[in-house]
C-alpha positions as CSV (number, residue, x, y, z in Angstrom):
1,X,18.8,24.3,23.6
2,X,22.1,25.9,24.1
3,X,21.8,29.1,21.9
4,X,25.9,30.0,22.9
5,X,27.1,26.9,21.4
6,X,25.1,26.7,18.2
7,X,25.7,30.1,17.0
8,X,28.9,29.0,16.4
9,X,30.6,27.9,13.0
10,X,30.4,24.4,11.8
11,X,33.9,23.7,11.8
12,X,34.1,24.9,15.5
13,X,31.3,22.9,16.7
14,X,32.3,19.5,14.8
15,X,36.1,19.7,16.5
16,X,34.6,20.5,19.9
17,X,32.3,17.5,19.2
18,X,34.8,15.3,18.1
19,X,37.1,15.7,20.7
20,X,34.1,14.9,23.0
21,X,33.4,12.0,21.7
22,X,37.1,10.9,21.6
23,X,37.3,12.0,25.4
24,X,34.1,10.5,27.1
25,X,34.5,7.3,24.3
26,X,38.3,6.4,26.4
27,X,37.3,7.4,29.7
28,X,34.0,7.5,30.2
29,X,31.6,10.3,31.8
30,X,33.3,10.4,35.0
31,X,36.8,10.3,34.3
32,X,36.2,12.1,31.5
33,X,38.5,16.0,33.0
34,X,36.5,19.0,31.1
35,X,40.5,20.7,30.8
36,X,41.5,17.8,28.7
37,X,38.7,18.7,26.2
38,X,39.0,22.1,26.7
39,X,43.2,21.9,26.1
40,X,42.7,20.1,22.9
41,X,40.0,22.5,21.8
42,X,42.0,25.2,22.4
43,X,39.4,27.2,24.8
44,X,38.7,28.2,28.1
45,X,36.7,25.8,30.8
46,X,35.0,29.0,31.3
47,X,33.9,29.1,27.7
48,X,32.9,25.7,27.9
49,X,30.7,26.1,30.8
50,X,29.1,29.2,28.7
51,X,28.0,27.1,26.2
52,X,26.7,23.6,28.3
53,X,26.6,25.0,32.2
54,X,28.2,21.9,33.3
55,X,29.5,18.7,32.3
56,X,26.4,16.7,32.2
57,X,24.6,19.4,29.4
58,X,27.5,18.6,28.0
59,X,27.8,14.7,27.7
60,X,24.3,14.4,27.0
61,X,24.3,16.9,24.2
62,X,27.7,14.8,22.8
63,X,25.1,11.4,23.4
64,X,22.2,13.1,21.5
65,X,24.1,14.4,18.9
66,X,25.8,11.0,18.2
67,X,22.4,9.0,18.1
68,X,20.8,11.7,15.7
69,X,24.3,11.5,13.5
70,X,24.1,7.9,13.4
71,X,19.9,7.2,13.0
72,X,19.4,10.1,10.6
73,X,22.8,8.6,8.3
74,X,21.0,5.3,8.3
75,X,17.4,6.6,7.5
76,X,18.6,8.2,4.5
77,X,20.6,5.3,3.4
78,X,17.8,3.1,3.5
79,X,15.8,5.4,1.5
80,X,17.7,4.3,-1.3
81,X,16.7,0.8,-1.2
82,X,14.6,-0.5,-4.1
83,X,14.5,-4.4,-4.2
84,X,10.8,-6.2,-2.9
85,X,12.0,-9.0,-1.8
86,X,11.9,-9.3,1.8
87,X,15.0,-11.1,1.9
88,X,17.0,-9.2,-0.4
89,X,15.4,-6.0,1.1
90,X,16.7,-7.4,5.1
91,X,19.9,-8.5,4.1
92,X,20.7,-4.8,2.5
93,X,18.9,-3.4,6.1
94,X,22.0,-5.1,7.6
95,X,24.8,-3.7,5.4
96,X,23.6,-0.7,5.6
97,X,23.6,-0.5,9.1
98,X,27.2,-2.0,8.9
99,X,28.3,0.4,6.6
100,X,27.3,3.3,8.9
101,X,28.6,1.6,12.0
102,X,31.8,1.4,10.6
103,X,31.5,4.9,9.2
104,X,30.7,6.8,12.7
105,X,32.5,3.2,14.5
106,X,33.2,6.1,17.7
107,X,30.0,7.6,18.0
108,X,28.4,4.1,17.5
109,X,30.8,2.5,20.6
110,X,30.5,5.8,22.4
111,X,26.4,5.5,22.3
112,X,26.8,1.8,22.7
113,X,28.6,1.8,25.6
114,X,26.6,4.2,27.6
115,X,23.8,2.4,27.1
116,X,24.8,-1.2,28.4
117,X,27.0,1.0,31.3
118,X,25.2,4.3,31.8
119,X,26.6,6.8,34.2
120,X,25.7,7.3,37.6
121,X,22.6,9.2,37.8
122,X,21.6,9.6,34.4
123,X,20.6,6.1,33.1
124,X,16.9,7.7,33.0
125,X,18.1,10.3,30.9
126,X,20.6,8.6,28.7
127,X,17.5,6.0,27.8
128,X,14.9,8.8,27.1
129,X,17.5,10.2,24.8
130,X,18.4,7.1,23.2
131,X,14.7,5.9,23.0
132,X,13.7,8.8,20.3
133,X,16.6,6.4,18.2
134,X,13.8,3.3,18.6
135,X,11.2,5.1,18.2
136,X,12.3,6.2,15.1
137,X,14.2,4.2,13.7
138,X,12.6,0.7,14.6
139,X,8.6,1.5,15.0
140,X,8.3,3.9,12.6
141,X,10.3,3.8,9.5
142,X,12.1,0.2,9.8
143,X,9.0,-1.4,10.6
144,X,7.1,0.3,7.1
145,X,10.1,-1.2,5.3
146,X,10.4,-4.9,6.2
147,X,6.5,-4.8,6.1
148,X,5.4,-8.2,6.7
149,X,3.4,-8.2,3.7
150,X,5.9,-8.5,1.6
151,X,6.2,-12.3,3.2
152,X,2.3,-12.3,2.5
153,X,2.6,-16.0,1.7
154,X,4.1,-17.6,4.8
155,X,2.3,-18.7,7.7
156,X,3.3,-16.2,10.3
157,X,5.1,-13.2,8.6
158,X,5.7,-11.2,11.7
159,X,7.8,-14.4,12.6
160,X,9.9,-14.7,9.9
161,X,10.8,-10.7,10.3
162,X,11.4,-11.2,14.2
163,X,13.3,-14.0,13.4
164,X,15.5,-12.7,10.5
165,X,16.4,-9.8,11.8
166,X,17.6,-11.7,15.5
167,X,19.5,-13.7,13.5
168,X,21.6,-10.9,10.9
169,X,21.9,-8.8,14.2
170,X,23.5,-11.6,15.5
171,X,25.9,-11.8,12.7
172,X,26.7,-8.0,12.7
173,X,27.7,-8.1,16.0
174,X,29.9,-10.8,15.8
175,X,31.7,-9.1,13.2
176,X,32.0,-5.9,14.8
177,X,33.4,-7.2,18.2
178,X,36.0,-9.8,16.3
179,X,37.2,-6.2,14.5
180,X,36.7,-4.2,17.4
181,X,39.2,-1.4,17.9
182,X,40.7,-2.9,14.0
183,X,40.7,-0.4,11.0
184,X,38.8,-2.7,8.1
185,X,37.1,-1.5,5.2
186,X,33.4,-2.0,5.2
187,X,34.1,-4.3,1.4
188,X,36.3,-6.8,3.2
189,X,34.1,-7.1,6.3
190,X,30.9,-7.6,4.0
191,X,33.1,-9.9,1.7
192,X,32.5,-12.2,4.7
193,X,29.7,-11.8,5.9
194,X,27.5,-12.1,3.3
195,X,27.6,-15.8,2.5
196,X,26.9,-16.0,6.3
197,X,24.2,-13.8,6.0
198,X,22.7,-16.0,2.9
199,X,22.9,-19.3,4.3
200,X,20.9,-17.9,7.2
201,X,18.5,-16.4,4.9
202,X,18.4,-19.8,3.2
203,X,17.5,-21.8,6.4
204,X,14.9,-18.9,7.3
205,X,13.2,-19.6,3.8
206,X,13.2,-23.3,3.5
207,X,14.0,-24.7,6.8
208,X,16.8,-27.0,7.9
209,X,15.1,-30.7,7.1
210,X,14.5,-32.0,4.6
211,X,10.2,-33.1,4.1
């Protein structure tokens, strides 16, 4: 999509990258200046232009890139999982995702914050872009591995998936804004949540009165 730019070296690219995603990620798109990024990157705005055109090429390649970074990290963590149990299996879905939040924690505000504040004129765009992430991500693969089968012996097994999973998001975000902007190592954070997590699971699986 923009030959000029990828024909350059990795390194190159990943330090004009990251000092886009620093930029936009303080300031937004539109206060965002094009010779701040360019300064720290040590090239020309005319350069810059010859890669992107203009500044919105640019901030939606930074957006797309981050969303790819961040889904296609988590895809092939979740690969790895092995356990059947639905519970088990959903509880790991959750710390994974933590762990790679906390791994890529600027990209992850960066593409979180454009989506509940888009810029001016490019909501549309921004959501089509950010939509490839569900589509992926949520439809596809996540939705093959929390198969409601595996709950084959509850009543309504799309339920208990819909419901698990509102409830552990719940959790994860609730830890991320209480360390927002907070260096923590993904160990300590999950040293906390997880008894959360499991007494969650627990009134999922057996309810919260006692028959």
């Amino acid at each position: 999509m923009y030959p000029n730019f990828e024909k350059l070296s990795k390194e190159k690219k990943q330090s004009i990258l990251s000092i886009c995603i620093e930029e936009f990620g303080k300031t937004g798109f539109e206060k965002t200046s094009t010779d701040t990024i360019t300064t720290r990157a040590g090239i020309s705005k005319g350069i810059l232009f010859h890669y992107f055109k203009n500044k919105k090429n640019l901030f939606l390649y930074v957006i797309d890139y981050c969303r790819q970074l961040i889904g296609n990290t988590l895809m092939e963590e979740l690969e790895k999982l092995e356990t059947d149990d639905f519970f088990e299996r959903i509880k790991e879905v959750v710390l994974t995702k933590l762990r790679v939040q906390l791994k890529y924690s600027q990209e992850t505000n960066l593409v979180a914050n454009v989506l509940l504040n888009p810029p001016v004129g490019l909501k549309e765009e921004v959501q089509e872009l950010l939509q490839k992430n569900v589509e992926n991500y949520s439809d596809q693969y996540l939705g093959k591995l929390l198969d409601p089968q595996l709950l084959k012996n509850h009543a309504s097994p799309e339920k208990v998936v819909n419901l698990t999973m509102l409830a552990l998001e719940q959790i994860t975000q609730k830890y991320i804004a209480l360390y927002q902007n907070k260096r923590i190592e993904f160990e300590k954070l999950s040293e906390q949540m997880i008894p959360e997590i499991d007494e969650y699971i627990e009134l999922i699986k057996y309810g919260c009165i006692e028959k």
